[in-house]
Each structure stands twice: as structure tokens, then as C-alpha cells.
TORVO-784737 format. One record per residue (C-alpha): residue number from 1; residue in three letters; z, y, x. Coordinates in Angstrom, 3 decimals, always signed. Layout:
N
@seq->NUM | type->ala | Z->Z | Y->Y | X->X
...
This chain:
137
@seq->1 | type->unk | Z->-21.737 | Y->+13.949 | X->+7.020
@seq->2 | type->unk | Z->-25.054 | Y->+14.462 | X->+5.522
@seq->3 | type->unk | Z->-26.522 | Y->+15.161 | X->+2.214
@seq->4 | type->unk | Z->-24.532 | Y->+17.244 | X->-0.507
@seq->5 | type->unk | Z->-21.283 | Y->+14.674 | X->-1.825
@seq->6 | type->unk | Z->-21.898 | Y->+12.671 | X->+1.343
@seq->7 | type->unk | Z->-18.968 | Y->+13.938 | X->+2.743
@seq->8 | type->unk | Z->-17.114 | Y->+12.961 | X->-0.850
@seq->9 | type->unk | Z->-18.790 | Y->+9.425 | X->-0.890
@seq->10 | type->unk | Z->-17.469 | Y->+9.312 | X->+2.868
@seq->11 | type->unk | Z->-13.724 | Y->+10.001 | X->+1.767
@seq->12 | type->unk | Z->-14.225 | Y->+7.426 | X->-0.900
@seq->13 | type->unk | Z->-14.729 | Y->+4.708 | X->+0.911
@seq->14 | type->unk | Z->-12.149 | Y->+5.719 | X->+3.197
@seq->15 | type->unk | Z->-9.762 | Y->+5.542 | X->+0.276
@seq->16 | type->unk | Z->-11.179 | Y->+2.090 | X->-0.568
@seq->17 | type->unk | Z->-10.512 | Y->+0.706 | X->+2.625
@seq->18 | type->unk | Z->-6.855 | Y->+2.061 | X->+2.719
@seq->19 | type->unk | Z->-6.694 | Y->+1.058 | X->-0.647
@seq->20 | type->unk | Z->-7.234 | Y->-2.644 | X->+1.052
@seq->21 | type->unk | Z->-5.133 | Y->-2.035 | X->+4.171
@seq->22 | type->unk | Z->-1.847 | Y->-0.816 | X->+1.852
@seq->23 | type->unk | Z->-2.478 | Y->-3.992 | X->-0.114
@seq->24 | type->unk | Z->-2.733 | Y->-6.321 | X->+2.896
@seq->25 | type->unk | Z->+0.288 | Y->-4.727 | X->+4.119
@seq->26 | type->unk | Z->+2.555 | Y->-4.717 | X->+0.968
@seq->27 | type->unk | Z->+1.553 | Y->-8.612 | X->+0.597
@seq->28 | type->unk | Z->+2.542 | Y->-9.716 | X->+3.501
@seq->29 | type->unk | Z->+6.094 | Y->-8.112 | X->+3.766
@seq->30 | type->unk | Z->+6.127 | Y->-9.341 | X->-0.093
@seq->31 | type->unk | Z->+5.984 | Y->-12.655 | X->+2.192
@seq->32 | type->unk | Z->+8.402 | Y->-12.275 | X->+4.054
@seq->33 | type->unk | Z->+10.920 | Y->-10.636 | X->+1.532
@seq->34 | type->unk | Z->+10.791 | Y->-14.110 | X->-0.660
@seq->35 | type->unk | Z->+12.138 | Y->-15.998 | X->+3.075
@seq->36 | type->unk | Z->+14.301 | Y->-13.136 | X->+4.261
@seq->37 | type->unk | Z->+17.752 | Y->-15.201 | X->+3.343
@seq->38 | type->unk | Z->+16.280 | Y->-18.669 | X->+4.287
@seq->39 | type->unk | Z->+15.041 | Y->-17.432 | X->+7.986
@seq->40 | type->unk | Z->+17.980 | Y->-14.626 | X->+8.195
@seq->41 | type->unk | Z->+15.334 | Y->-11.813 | X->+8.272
@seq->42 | type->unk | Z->+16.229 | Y->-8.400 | X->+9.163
@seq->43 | type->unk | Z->+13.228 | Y->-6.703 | X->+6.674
@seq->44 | type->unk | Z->+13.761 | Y->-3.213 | X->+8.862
@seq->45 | type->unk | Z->+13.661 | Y->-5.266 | X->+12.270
@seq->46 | type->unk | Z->+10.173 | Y->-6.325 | X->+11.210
@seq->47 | type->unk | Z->+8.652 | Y->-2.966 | X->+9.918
@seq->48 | type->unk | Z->+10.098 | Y->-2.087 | X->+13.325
@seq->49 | type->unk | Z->+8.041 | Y->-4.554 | X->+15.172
@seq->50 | type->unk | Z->+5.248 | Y->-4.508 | X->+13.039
@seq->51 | type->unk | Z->+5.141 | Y->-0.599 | X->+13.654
@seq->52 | type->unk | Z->+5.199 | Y->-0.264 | X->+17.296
@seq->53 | type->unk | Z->+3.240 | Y->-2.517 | X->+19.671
@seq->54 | type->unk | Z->+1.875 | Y->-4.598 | X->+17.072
@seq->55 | type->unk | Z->-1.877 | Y->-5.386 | X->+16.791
@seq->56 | type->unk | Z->-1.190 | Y->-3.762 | X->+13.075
@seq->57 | type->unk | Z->+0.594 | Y->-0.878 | X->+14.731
@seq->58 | type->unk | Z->-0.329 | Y->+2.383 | X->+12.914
@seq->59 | type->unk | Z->+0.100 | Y->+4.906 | X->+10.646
@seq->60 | type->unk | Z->+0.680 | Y->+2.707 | X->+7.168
@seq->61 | type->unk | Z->+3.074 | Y->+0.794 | X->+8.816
@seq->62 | type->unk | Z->+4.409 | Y->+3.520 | X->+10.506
@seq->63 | type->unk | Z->+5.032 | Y->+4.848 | X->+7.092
@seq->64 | type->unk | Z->+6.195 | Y->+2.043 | X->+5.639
@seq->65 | type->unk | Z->+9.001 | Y->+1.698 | X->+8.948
@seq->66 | type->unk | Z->+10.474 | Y->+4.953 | X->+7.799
@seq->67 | type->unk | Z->+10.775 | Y->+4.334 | X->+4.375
@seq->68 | type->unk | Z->+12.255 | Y->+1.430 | X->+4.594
@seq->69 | type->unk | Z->+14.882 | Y->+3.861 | X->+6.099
@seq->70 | type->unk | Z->+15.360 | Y->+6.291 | X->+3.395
@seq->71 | type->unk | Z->+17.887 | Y->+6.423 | X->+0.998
@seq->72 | type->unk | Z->+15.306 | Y->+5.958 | X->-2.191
@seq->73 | type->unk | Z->+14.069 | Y->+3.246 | X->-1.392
@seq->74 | type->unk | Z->+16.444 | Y->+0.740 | X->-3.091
@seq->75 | type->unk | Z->+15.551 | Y->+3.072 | X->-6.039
@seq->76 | type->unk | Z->+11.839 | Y->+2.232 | X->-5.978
@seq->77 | type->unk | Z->+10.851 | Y->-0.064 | X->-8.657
@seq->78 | type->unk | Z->+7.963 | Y->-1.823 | X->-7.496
@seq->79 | type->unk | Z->+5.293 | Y->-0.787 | X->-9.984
@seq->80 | type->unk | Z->+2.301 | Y->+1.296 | X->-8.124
@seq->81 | type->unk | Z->+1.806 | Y->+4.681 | X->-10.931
@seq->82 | type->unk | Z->-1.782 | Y->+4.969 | X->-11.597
@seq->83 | type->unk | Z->-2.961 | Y->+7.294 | X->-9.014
@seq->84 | type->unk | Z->-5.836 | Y->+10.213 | X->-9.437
@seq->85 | type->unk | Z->-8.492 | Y->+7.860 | X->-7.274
@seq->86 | type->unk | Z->-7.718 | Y->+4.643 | X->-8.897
@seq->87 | type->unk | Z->-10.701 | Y->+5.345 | X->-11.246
@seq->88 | type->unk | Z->-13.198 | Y->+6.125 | X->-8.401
@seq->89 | type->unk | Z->-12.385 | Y->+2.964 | X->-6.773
@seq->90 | type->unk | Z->-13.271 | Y->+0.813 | X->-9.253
@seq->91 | type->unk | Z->-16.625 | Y->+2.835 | X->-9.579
@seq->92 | type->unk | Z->-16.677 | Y->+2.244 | X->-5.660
@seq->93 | type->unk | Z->-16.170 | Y->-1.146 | X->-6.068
@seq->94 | type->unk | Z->-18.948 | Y->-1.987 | X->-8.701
@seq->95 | type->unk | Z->-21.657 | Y->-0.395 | X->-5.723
@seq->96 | type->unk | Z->-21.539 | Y->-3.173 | X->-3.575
@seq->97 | type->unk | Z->-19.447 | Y->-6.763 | X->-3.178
@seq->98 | type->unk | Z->-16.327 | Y->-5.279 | X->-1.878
@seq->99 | type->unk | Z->-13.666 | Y->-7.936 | X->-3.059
@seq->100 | type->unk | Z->-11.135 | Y->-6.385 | X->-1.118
@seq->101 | type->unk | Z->-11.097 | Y->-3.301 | X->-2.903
@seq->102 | type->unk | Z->-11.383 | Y->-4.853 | X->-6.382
@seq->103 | type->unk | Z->-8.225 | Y->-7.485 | X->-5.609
@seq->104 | type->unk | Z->-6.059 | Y->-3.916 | X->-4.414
@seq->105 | type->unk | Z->-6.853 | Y->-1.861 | X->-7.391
@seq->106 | type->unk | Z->-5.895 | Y->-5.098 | X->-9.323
@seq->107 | type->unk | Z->-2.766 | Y->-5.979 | X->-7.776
@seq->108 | type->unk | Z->-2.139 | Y->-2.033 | X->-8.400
@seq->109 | type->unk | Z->-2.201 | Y->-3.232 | X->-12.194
@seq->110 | type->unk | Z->-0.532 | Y->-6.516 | X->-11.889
@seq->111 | type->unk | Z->+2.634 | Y->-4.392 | X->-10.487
@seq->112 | type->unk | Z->+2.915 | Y->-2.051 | X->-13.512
@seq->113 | type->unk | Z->+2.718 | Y->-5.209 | X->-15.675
@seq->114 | type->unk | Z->+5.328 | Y->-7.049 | X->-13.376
@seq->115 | type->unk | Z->+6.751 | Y->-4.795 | X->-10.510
@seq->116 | type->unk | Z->+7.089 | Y->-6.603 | X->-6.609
@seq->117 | type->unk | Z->+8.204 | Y->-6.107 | X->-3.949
@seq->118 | type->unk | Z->+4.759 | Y->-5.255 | X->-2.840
@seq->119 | type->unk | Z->+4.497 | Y->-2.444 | X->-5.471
@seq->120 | type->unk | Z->+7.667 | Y->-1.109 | X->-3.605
@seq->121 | type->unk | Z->+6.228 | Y->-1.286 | X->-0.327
@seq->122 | type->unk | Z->+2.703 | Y->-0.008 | X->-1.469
@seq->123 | type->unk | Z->+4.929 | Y->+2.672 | X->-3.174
@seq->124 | type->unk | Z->+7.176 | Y->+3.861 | X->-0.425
@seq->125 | type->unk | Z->+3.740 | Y->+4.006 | X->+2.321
@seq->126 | type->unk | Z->+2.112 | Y->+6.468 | X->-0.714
@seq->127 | type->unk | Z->+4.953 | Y->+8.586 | X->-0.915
@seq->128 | type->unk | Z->+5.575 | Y->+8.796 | X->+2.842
@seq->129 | type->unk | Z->+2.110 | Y->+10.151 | X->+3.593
@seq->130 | type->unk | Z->+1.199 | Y->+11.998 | X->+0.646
@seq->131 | type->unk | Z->+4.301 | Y->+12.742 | X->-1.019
@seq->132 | type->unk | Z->+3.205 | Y->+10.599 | X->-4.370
@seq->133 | type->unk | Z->+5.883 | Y->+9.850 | X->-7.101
@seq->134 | type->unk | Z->+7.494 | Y->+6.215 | X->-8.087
@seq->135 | type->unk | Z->+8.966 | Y->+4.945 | X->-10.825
@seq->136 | type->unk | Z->+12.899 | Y->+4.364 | X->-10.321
@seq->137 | type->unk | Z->+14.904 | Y->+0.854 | X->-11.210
């Protein structure tokens, strides 16, 4: 990568910008949860969409398809724990403007104040690829 803790810095910023991406994602399903009985949505029809042959097609939502098909995740609560980077990103975000990154780590907080459905979602995506705990309802 270059210099010695390049390669560190490197994987920060990578964290910051999935940091951003898990946000965006858990937002706008949050959306879509609050209309699911006025439209008739199907919630796993959409993660289904949304993960294959969607312009956001990947991984996260990938993740967040097959979670949405496990047994706990009606047990999620919808607060995001505090996780071992959350510290580094907001040291991350005070190097440069990066309002993204600074509006994730805060909804992060808002959600163990007042759990969403967006803390679920962002919850189910960390524990799908990394194995990370939730809080229960």
C-alpha cells in the first residue's frame, strides 16, 4: 500500500465507506418498512430484488437478503452495539469533510438511544458477514 500503517489507514477508510453504504442501505429499507402495509410490500421480495440484478446488487445487500431469511431476525432489536472501529471512524471522520461517515456513526448512536428498523437491518448485514452480536427484543 505504501508507507508503514498505510495499509491500516487503507482498511480504515474502507470501513468508513461501508460504514456509509450499511447506513444508506438500512435507511432506505427503514423506508420502505414504514409503507410495507399501505403498498402491500413483500420486505423479502425486495431484498430479493435489490440483491440480484439491481444497480445496488452486492455483497451488503446480499447479506442483508439472507438475513432477512433467518430465524433471528424477528429477534433483532434494532439498536447497532458499539462496535471495536466505531472510535476510529470518528477519528477518520474529523481528517477530512466526510459527512457521510459522520451521519452513519451517528445514526449508529441514535439507534441505541431509540432502536429502528434500520438498526435491525444495519444489524443483521454485520452479523451476516462478520459474525457480530445484537441485542435481542
Amino acid at each position: 500500500m505504501g508507507k508503514t500503517g498505510s495499509g491500516h489507514f487503507v482498511k480504515m477508510v474502507h470501513n468508513g465507506i461501508e460504514y456509509g453504504m450499511m447506513s444508506a442501505i438500512g435507511e432506505g429499507l427503514n423506508t420502505i418498512k414504514e409503507y410495507e402495509k399501505k403498498f402491500g410490500i413483500n420486505m423479502k421480495e425486495v431484498t430479493k430484488v435489490y440483491s440480484h440484478g439491481s444497480i445496488i446488487e452486492g455483497k451488503l445487500m446480499k447479506w442483508v437478503d439472507q438475513g432477512l431469511k433467518r430465524p433471528y431476525f424477528k429477534k433483532i432489536k434494532g439498536s447497532v452495539p458499539k462496535g471495536e472501529t466505531e472510535e476510529e471512524m470518528k477519528k477518520l471522520s474529523k481528517l477530512l469533510e466526510m459527512p457521510v461517515l459522520k451521519q452513519a456513526v451517528k445514526e449508529r448512536e441514535i439507534t441505541r438511544k431509540k432502536p429502528s428498523y434500520a438498526g435491525k437491518i444495519i444489524s443483521v448485514i454485520r452479523n451476516e458477514f462478520g459474525g457480530h452480536t445484537f441485542e435481542k427484543s
